[in-house]
PDBQT receptor file of N, H, CA, C and O in Angstrom, charges set to zero:
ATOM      1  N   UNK A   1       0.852  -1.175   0.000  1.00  0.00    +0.000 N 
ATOM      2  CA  UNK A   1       0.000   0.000   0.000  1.00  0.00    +0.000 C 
ATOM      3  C   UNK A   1       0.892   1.230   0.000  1.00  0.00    +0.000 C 
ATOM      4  O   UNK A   1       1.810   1.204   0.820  1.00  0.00    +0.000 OA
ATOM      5  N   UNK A   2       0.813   2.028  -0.576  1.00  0.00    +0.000 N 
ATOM      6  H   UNK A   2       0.067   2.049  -1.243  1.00  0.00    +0.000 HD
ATOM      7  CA  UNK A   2       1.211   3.575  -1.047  1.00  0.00    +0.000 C 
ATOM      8  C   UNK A   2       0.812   4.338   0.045  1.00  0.00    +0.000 C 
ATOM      9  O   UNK A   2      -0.298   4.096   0.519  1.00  0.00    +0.000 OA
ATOM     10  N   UNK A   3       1.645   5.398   0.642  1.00  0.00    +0.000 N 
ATOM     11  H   UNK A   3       2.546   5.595   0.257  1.00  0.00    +0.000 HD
ATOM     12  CA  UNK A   3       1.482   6.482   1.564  1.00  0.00    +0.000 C 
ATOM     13  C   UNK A   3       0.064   7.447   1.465  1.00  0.00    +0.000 C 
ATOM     14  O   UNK A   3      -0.742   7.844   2.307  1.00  0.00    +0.000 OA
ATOM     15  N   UNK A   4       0.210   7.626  -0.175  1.00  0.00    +0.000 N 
ATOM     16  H   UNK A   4       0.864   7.304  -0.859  1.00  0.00    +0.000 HD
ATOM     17  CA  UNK A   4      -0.893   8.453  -0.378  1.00  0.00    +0.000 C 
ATOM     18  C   UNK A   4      -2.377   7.597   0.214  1.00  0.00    +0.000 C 
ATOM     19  O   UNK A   4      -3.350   8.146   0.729  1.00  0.00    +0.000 OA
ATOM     20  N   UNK A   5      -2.198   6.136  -0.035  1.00  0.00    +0.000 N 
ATOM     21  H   UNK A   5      -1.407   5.690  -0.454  1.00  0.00    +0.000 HD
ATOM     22  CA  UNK A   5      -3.685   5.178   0.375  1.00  0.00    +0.000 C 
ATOM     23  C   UNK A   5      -3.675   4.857   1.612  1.00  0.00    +0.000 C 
ATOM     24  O   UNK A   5      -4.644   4.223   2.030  1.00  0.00    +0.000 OA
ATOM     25  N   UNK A   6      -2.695   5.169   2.439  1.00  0.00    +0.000 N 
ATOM     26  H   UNK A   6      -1.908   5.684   2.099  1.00  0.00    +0.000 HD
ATOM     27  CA  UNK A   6      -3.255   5.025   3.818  1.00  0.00    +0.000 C 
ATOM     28  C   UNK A   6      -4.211   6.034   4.198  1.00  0.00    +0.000 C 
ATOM     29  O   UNK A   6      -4.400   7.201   3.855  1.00  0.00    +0.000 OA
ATOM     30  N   UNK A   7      -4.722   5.294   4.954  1.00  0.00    +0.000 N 
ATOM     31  H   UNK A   7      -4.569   4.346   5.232  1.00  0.00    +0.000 HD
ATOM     32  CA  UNK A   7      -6.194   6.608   5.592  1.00  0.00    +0.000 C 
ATOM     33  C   UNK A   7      -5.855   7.144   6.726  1.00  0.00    +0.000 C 
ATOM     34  O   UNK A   7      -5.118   6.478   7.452  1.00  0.00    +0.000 OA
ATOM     35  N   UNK A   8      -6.266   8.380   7.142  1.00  0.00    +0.000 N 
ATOM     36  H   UNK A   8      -6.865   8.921   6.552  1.00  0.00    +0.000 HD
ATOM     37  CA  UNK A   8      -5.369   8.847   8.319  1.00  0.00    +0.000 C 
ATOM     38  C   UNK A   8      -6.563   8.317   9.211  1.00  0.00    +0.000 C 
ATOM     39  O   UNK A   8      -7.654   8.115   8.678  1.00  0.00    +0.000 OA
ATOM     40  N   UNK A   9      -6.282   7.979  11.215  1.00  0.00    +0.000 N 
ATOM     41  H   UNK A   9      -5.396   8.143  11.648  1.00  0.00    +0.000 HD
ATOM     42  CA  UNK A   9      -7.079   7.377  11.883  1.00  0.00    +0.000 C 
ATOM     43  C   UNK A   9      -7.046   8.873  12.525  1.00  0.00    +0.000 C 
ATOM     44  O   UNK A   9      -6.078   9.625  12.640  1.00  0.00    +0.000 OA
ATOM     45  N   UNK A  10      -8.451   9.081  12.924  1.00  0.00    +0.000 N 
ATOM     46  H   UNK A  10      -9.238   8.471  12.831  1.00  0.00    +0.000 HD
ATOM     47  CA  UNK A  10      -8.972  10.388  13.453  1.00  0.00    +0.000 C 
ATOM     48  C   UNK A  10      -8.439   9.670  14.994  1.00  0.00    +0.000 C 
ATOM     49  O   UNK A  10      -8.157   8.526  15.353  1.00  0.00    +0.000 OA
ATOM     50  N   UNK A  11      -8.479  11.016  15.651  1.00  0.00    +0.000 N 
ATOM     51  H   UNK A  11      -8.707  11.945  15.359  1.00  0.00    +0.000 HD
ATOM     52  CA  UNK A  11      -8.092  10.854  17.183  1.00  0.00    +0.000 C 
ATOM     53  C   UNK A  11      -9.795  10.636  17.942  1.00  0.00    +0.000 C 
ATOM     54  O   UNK A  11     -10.817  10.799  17.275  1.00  0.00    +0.000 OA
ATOM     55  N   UNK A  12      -9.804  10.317  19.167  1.00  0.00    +0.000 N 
ATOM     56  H   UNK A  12      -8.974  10.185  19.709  1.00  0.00    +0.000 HD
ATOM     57  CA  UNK A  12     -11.182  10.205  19.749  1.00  0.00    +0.000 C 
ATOM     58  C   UNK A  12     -11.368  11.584  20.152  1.00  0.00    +0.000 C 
ATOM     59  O   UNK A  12     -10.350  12.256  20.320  1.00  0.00    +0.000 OA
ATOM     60  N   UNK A  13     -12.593  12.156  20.348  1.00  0.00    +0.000 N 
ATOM     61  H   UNK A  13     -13.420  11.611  20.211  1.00  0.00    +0.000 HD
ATOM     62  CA  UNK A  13     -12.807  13.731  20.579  1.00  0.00    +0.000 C 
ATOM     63  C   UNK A  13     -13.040  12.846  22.466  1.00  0.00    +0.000 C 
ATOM     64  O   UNK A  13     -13.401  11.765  22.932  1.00  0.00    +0.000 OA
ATOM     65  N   UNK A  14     -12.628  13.967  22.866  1.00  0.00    +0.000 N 
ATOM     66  H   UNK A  14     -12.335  14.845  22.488  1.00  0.00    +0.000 HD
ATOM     67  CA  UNK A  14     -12.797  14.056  24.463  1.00  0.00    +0.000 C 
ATOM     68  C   UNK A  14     -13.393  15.281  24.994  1.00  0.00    +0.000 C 
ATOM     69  O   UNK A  14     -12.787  16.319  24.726  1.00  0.00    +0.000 OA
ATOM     70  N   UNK A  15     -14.369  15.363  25.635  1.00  0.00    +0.000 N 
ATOM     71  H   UNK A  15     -14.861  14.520  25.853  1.00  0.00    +0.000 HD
ATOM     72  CA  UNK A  15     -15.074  16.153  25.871  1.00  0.00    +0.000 C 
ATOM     73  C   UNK A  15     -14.883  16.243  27.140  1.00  0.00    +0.000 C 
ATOM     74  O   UNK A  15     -15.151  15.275  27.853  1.00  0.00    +0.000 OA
ATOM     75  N   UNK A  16     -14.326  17.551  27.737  1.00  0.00    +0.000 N 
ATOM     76  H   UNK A  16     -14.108  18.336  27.158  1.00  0.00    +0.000 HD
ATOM     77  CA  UNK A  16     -13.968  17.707  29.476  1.00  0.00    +0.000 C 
ATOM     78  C   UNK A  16     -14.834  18.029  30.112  1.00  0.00    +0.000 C 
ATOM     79  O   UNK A  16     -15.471  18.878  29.487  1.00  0.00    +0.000 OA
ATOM     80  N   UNK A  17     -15.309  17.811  31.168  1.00  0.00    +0.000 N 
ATOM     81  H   UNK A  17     -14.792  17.122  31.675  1.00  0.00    +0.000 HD
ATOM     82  CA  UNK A  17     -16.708  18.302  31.663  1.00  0.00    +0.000 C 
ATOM     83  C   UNK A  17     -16.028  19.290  32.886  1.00  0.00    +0.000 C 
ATOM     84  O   UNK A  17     -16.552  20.397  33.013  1.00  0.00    +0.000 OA
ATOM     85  N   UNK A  18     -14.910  18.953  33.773  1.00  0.00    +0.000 N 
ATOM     86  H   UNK A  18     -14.485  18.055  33.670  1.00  0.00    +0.000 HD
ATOM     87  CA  UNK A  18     -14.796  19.852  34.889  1.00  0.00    +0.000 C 
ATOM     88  C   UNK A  18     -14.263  21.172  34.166  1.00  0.00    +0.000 C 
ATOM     89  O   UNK A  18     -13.365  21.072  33.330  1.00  0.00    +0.000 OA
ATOM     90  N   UNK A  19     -14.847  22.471  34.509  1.00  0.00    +0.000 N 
ATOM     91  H   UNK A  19     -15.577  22.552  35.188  1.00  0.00    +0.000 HD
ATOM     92  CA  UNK A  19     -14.594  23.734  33.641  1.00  0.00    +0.000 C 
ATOM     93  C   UNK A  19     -15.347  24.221  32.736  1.00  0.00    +0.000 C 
ATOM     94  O   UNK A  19     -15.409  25.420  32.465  1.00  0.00    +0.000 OA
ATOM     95  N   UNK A  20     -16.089  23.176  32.104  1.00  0.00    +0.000 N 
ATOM     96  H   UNK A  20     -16.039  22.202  32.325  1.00  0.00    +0.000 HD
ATOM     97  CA  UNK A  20     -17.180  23.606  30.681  1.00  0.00    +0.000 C 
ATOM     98  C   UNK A  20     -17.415  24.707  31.096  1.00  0.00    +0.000 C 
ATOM     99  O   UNK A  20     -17.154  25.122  32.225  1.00  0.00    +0.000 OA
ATOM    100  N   UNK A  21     -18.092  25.470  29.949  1.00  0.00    +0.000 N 
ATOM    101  H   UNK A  21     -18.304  25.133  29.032  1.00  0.00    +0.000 HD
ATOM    102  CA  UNK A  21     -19.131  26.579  30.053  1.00  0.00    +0.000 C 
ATOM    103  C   UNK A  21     -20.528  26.467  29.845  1.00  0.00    +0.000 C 
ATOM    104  O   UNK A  21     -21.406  27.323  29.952  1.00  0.00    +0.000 OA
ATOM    105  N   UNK A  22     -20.596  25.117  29.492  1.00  0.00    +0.000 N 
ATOM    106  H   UNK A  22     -19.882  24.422  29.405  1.00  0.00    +0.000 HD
ATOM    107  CA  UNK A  22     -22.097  24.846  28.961  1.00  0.00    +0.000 C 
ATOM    108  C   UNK A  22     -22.618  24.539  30.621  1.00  0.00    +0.000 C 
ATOM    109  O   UNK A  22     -21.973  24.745  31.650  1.00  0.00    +0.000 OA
ATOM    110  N   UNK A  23     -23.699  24.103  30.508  1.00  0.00    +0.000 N 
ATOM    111  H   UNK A  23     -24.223  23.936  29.672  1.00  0.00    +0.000 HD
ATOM    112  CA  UNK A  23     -24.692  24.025  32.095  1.00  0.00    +0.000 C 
ATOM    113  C   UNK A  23     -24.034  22.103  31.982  1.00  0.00    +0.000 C 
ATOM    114  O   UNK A  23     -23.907  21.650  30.845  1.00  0.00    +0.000 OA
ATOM    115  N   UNK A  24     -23.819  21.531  32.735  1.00  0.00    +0.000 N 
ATOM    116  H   UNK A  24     -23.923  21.900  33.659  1.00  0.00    +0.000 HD
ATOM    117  CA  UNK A  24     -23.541  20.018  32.802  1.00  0.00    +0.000 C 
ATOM    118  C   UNK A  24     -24.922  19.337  32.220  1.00  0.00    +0.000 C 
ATOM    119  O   UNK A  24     -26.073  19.723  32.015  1.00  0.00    +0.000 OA
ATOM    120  N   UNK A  25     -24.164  18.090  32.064  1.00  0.00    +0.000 N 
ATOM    121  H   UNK A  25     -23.229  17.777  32.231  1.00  0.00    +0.000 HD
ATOM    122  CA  UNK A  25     -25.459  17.358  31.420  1.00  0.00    +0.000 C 
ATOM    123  C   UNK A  25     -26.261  16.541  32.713  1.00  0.00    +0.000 C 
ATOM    124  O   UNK A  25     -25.628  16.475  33.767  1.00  0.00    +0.000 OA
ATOM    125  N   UNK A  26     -27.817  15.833  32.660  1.00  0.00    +0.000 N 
ATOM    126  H   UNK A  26     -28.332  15.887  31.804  1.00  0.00    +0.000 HD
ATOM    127  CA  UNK A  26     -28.527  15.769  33.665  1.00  0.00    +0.000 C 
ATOM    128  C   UNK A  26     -27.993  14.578  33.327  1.00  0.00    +0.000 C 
ATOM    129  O   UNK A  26     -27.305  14.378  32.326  1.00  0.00    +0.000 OA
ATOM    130  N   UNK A  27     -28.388  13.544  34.389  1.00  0.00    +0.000 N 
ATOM    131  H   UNK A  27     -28.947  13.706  35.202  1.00  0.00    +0.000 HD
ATOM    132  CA  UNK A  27     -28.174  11.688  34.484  1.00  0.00    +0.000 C 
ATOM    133  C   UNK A  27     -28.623  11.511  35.681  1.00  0.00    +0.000 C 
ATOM    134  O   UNK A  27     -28.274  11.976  36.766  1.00  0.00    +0.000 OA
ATOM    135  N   UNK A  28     -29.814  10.455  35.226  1.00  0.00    +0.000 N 
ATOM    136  H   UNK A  28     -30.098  10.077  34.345  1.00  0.00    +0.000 HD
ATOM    137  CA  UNK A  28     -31.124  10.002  36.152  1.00  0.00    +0.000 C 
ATOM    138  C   UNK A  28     -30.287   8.575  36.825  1.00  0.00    +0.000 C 
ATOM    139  O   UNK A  28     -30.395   7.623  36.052  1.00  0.00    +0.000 OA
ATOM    140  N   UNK A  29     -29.658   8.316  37.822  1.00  0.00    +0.000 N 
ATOM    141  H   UNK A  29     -29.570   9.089  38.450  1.00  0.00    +0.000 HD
ATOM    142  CA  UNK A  29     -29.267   6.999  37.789  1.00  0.00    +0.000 C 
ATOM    143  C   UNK A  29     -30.580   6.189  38.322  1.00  0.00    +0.000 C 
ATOM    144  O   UNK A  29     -31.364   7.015  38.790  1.00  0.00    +0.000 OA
ATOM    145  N   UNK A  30     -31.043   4.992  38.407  1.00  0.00    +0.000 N 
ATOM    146  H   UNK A  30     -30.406   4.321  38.027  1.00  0.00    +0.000 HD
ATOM    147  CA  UNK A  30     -31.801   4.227  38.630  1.00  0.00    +0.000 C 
ATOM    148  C   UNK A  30     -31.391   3.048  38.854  1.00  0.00    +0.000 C 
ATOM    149  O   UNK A  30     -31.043   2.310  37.932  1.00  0.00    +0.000 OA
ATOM    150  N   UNK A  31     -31.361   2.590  40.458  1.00  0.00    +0.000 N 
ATOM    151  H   UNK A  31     -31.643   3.190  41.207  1.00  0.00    +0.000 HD
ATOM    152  CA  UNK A  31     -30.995   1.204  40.583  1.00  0.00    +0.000 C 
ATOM    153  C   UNK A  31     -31.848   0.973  41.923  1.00  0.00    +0.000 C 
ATOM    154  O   UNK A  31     -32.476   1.844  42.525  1.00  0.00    +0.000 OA
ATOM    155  N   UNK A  32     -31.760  -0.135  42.201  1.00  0.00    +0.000 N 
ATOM    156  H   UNK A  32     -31.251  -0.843  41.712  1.00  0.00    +0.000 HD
ATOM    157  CA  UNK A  32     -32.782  -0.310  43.331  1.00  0.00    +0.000 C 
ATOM    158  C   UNK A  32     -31.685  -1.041  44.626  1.00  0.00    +0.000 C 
ATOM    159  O   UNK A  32     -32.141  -1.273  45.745  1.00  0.00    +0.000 OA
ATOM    160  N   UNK A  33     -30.510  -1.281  44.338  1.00  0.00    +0.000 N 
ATOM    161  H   UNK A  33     -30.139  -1.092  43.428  1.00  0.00    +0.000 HD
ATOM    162  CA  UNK A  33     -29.176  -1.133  45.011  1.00  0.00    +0.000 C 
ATOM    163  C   UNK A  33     -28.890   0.361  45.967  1.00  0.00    +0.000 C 
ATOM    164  O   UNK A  33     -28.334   1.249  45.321  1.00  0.00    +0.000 OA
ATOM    165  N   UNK A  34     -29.114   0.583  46.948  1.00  0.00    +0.000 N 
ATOM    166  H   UNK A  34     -29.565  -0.138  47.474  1.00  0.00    +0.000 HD
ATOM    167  CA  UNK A  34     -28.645   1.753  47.574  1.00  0.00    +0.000 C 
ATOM    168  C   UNK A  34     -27.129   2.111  47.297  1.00  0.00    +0.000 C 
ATOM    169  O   UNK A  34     -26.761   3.219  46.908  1.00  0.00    +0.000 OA
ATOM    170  N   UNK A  35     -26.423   1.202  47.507  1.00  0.00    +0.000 N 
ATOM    171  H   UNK A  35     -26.722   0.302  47.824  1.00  0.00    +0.000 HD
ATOM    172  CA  UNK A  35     -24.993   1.055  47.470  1.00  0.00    +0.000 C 
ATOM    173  C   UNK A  35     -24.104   1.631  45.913  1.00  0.00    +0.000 C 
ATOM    174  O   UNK A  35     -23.156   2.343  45.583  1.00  0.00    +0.000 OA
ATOM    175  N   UNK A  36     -25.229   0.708  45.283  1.00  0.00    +0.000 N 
ATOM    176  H   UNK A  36     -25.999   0.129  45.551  1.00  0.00    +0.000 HD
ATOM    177  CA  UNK A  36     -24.253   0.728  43.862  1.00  0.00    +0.000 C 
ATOM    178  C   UNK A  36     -25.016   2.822  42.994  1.00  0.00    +0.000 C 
ATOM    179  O   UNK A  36     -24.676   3.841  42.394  1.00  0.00    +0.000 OA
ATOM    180  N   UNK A  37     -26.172   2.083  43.657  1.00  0.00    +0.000 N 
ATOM    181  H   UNK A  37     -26.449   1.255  44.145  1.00  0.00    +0.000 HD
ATOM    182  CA  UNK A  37     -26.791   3.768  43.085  1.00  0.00    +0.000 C 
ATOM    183  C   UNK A  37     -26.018   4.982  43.124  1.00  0.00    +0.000 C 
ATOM    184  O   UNK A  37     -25.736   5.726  42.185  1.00  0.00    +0.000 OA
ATOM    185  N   UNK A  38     -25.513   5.146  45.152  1.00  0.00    +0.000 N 
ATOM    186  H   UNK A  38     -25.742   4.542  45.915  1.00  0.00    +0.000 HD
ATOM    187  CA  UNK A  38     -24.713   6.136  45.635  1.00  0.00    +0.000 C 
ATOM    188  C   UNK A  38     -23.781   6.034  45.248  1.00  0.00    +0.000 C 
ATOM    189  O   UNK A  38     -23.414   7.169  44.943  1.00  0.00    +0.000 OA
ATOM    190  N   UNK A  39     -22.604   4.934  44.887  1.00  0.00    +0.000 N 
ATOM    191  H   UNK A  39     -22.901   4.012  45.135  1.00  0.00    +0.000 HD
ATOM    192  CA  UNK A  39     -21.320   4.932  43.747  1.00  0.00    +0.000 C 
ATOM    193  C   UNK A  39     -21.898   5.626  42.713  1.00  0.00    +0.000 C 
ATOM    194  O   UNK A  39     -21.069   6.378  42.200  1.00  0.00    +0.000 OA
ATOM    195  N   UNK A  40     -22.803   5.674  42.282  1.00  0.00    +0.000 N 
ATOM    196  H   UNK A  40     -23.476   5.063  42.699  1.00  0.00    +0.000 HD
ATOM    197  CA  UNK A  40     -22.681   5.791  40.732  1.00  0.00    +0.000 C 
ATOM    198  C   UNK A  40     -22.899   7.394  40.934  1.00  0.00    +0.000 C 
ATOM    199  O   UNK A  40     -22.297   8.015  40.059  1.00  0.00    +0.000 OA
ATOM    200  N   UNK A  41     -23.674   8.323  41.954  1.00  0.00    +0.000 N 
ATOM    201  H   UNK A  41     -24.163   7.818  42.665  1.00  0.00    +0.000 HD
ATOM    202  CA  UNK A  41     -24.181   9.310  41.696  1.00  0.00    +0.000 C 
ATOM    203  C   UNK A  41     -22.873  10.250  41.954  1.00  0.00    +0.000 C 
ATOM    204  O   UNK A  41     -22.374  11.176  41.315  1.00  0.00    +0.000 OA
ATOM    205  N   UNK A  42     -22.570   9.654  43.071  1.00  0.00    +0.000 N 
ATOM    206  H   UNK A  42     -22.976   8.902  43.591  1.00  0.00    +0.000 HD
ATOM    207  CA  UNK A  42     -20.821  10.236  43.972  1.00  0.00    +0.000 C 
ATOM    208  C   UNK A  42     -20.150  10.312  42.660  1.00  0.00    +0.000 C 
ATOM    209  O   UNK A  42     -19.904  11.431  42.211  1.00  0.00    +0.000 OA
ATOM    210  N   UNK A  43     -19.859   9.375  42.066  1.00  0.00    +0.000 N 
ATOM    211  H   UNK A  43     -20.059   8.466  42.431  1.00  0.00    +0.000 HD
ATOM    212  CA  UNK A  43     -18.598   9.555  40.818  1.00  0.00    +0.000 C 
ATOM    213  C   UNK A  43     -19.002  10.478  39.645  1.00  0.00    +0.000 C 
ATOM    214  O   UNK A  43     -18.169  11.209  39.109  1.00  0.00    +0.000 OA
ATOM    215  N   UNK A  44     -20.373  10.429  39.232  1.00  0.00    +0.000 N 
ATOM    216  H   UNK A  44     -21.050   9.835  39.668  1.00  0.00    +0.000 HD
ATOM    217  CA  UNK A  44     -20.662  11.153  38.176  1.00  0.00    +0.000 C 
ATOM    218  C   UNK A  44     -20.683  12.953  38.879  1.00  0.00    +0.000 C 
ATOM    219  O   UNK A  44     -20.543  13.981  38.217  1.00  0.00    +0.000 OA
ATOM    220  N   UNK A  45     -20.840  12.874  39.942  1.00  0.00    +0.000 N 
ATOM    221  H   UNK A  45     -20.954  12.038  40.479  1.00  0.00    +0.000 HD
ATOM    222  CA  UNK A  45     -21.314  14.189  40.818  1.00  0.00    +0.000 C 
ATOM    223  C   UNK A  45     -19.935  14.691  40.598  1.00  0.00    +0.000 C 
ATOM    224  O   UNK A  45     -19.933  15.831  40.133  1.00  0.00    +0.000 OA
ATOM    225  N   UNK A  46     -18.703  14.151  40.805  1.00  0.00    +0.000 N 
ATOM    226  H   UNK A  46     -18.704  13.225  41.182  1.00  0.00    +0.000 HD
ATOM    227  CA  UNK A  46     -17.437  14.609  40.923  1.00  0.00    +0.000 C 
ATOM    228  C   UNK A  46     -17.051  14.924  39.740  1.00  0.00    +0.000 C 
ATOM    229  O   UNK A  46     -16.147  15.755  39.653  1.00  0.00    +0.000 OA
ATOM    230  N   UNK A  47     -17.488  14.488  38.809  1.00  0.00    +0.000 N 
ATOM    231  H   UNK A  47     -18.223  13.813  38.879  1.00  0.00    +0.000 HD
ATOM    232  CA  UNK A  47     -17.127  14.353  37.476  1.00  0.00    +0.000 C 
ATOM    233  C   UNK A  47     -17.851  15.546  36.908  1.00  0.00    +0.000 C 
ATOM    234  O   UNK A  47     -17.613  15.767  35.720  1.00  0.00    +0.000 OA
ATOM    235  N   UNK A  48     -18.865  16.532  37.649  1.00  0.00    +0.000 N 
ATOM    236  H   UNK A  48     -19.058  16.352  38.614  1.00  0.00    +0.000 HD
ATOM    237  CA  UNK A  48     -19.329  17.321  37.301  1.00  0.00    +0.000 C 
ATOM    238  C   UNK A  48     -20.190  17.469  36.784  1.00  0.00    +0.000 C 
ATOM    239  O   UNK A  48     -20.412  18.586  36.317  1.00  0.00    +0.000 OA
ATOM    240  N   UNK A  49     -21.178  16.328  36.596  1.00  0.00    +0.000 N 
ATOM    241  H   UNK A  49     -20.997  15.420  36.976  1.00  0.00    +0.000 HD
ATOM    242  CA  UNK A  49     -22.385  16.069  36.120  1.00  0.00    +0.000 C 
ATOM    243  C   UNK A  49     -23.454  16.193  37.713  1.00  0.00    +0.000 C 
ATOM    244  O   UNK A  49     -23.191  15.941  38.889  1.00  0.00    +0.000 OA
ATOM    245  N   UNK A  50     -24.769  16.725  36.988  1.00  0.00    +0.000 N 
ATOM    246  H   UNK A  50     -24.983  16.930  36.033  1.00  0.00    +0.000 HD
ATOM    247  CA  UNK A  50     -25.440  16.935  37.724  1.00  0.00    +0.000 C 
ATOM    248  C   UNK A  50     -26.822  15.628  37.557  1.00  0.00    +0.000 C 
ATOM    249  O   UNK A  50     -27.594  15.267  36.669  1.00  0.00    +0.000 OA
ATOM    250  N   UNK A  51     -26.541  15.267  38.946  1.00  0.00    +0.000 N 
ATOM    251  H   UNK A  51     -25.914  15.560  39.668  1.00  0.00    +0.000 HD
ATOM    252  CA  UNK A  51     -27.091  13.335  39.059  1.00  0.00    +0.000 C 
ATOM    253  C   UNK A  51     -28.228  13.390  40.127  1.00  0.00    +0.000 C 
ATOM    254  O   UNK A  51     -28.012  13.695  41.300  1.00  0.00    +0.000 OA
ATOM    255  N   UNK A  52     -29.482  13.065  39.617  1.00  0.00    +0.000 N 
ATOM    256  H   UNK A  52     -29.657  12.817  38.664  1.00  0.00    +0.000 HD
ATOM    257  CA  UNK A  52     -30.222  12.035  40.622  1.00  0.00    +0.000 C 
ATOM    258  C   UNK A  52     -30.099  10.994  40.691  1.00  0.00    +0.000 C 
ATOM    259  O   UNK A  52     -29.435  10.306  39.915  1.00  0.00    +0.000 OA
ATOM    260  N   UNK A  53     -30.828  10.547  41.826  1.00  0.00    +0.000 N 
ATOM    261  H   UNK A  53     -31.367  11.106  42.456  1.00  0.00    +0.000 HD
ATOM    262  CA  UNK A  53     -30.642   9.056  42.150  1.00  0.00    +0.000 C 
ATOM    263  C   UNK A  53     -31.764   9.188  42.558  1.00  0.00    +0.000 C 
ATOM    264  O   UNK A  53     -32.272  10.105  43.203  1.00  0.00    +0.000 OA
ATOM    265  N   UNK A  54     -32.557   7.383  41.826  1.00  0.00    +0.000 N 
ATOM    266  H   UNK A  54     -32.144   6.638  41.302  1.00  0.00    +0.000 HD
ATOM    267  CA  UNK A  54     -34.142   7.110  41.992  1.00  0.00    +0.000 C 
ATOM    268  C   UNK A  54     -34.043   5.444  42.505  1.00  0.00    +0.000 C 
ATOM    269  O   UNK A  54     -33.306   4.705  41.853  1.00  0.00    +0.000 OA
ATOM    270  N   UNK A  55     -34.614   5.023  43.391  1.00  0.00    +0.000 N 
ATOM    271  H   UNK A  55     -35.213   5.624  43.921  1.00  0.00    +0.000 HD
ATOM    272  CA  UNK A  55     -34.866   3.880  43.726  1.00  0.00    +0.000 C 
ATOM    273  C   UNK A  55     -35.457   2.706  43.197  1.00  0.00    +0.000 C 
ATOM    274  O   UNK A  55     -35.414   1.570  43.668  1.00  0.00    +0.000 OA
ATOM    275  N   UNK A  56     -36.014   3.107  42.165  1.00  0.00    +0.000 N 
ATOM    276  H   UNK A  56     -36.049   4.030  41.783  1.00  0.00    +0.000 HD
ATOM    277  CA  UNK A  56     -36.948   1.971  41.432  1.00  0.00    +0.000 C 
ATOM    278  C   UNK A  56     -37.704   2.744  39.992  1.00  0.00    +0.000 C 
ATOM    279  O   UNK A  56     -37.646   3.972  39.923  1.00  0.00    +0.000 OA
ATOM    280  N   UNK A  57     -38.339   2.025  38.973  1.00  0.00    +0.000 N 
ATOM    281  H   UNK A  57     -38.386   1.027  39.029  1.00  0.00    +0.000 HD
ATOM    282  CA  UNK A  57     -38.181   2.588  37.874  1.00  0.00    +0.000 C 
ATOM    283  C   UNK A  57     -39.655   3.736  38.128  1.00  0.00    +0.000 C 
ATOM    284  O   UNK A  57     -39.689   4.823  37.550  1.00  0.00    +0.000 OA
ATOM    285  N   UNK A  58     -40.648   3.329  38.949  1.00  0.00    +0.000 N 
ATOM    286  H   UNK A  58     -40.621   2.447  39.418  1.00  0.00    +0.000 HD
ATOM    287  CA  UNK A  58     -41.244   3.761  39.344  1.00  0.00    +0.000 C 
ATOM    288  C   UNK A  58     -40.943   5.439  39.910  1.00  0.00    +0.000 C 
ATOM    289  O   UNK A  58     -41.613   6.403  39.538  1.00  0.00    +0.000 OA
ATOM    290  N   UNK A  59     -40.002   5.494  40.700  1.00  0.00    +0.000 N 
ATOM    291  H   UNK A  59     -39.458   4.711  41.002  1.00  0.00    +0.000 HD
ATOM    292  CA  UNK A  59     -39.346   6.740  41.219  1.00  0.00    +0.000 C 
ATOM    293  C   UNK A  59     -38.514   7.579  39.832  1.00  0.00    +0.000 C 
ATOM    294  O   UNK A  59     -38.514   8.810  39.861  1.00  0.00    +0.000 OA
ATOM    295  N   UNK A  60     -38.061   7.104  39.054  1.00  0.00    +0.000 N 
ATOM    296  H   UNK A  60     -38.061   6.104  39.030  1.00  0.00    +0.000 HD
ATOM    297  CA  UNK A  60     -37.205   7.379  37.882  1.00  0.00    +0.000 C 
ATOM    298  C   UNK A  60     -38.436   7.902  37.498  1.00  0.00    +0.000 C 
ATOM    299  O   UNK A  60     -38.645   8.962  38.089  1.00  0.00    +0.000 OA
ATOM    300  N   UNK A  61     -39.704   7.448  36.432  1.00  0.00    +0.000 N 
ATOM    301  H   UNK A  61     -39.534   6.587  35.952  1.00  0.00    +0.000 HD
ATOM    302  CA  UNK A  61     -40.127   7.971  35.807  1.00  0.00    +0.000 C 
ATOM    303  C   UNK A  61     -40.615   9.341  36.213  1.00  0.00    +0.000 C 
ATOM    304  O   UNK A  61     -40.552  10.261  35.398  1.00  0.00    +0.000 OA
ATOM    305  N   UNK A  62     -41.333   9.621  38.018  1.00  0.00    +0.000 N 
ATOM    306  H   UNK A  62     -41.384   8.873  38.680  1.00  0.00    +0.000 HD
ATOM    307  CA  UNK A  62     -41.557  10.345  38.558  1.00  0.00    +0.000 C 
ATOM    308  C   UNK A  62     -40.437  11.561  38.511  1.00  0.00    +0.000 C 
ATOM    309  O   UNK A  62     -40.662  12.764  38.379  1.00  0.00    +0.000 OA
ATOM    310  N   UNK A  63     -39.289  10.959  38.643  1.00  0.00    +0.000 N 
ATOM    311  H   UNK A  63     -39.106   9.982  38.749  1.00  0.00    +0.000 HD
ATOM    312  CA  UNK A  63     -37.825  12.259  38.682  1.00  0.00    +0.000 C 
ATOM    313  C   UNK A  63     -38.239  13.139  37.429  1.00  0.00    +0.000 C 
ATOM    314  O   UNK A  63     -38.555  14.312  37.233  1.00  0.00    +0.000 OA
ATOM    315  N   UNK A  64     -38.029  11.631  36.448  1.00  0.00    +0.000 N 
ATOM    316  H   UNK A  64     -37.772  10.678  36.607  1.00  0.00    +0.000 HD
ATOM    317  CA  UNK A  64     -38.311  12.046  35.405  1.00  0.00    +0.000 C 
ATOM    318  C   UNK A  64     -39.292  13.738  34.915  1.00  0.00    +0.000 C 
ATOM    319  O   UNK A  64     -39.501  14.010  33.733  1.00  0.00    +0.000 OA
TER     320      UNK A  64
């Protein structure tokens, strides 16, 4: 294969969330796990996303 026919491989876009200027994005977590729920809300919370946490799908749709 010829230089000219290689295809160049795009890089992955990374999108930083701590600093944005945009408003953070929302994320409904839903688990019926207390434990694994509060991991999930703690890490995304740090990460700068703004997270509920719903107990059952019932409570989710309500967040909703």
């Amino acid at each position: 294969m010829k230089d000219s026919e290689i295809m160049s491989v795009e890089k992955p876009v990374v999108s930083l969330v701590r600093g944005q200027t945009n408003p953070p994005h929302r994320i409904l977590v839903v688990d019926d796990n207390s434990d694994v729920r509060q991991l999930s809300v703690d890490v995304l919370a740090d990460s700068g996303y703004d997270v509920e946490g719903a107990t059952d799908g019932a409570a989710g749709w309500e967040a909703l």
